[in-house]
N, C-alpha and C positions, 0 to 999 in steps of 0.2 A: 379831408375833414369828415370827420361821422358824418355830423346832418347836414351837410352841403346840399345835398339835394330839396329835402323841406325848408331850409334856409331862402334858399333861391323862388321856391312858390311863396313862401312867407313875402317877400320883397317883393317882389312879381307885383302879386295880389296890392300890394298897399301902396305900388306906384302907380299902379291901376285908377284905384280909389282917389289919387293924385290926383292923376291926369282929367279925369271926369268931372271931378268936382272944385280942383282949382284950391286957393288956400285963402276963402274967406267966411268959411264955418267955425265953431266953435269943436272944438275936440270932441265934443260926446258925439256927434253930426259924423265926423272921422270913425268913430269905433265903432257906430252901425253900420256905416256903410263895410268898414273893414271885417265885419263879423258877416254880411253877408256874404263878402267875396270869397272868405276864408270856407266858411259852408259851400258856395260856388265851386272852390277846389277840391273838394271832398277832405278837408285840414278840420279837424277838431280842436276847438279852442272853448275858453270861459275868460268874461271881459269880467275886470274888475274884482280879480280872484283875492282874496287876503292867504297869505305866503306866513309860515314863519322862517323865521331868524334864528340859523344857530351860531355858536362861536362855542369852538372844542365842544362837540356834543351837547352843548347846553342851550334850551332856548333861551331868548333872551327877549324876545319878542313878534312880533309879526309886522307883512308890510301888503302894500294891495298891489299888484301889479296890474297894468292895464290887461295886458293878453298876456294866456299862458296856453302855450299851445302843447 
């Protein structure tokens, strides 16, 4: 796989953020914590990015993804 490698710190990192904080926050609670980790691994990321949308070269719109590393 190309990014097996950053793939595996991406997961690492946010089972991490699991395991510390347990599963009784609200998502936005999750994506600082996971931005901190992400920074923690020296991983560049932006939470909450707006993406667009192509279909055959053409935009067609946009979408926000949570992380985009």
């Amino acid at each position: 796989m190309k990014y097996e490698d950053i793939t595996k710190r991406i997961i690492g990192r946010a089972m991490r953020v699991h395991s510390i904080s347990g599963n009784e926050f609200q998502e936005v609670i999750y994506q600082r914590a996971l931005a901190i980790e992400m920074n923690l691994e020296g991983l560049t990321s932006e939470r909450e990015k707006e993406m667009p949308i192509f279909y055959k070269s053409y935009n067609i719109g946009t979408r926000r993804v949570d992380f985009f590393c």
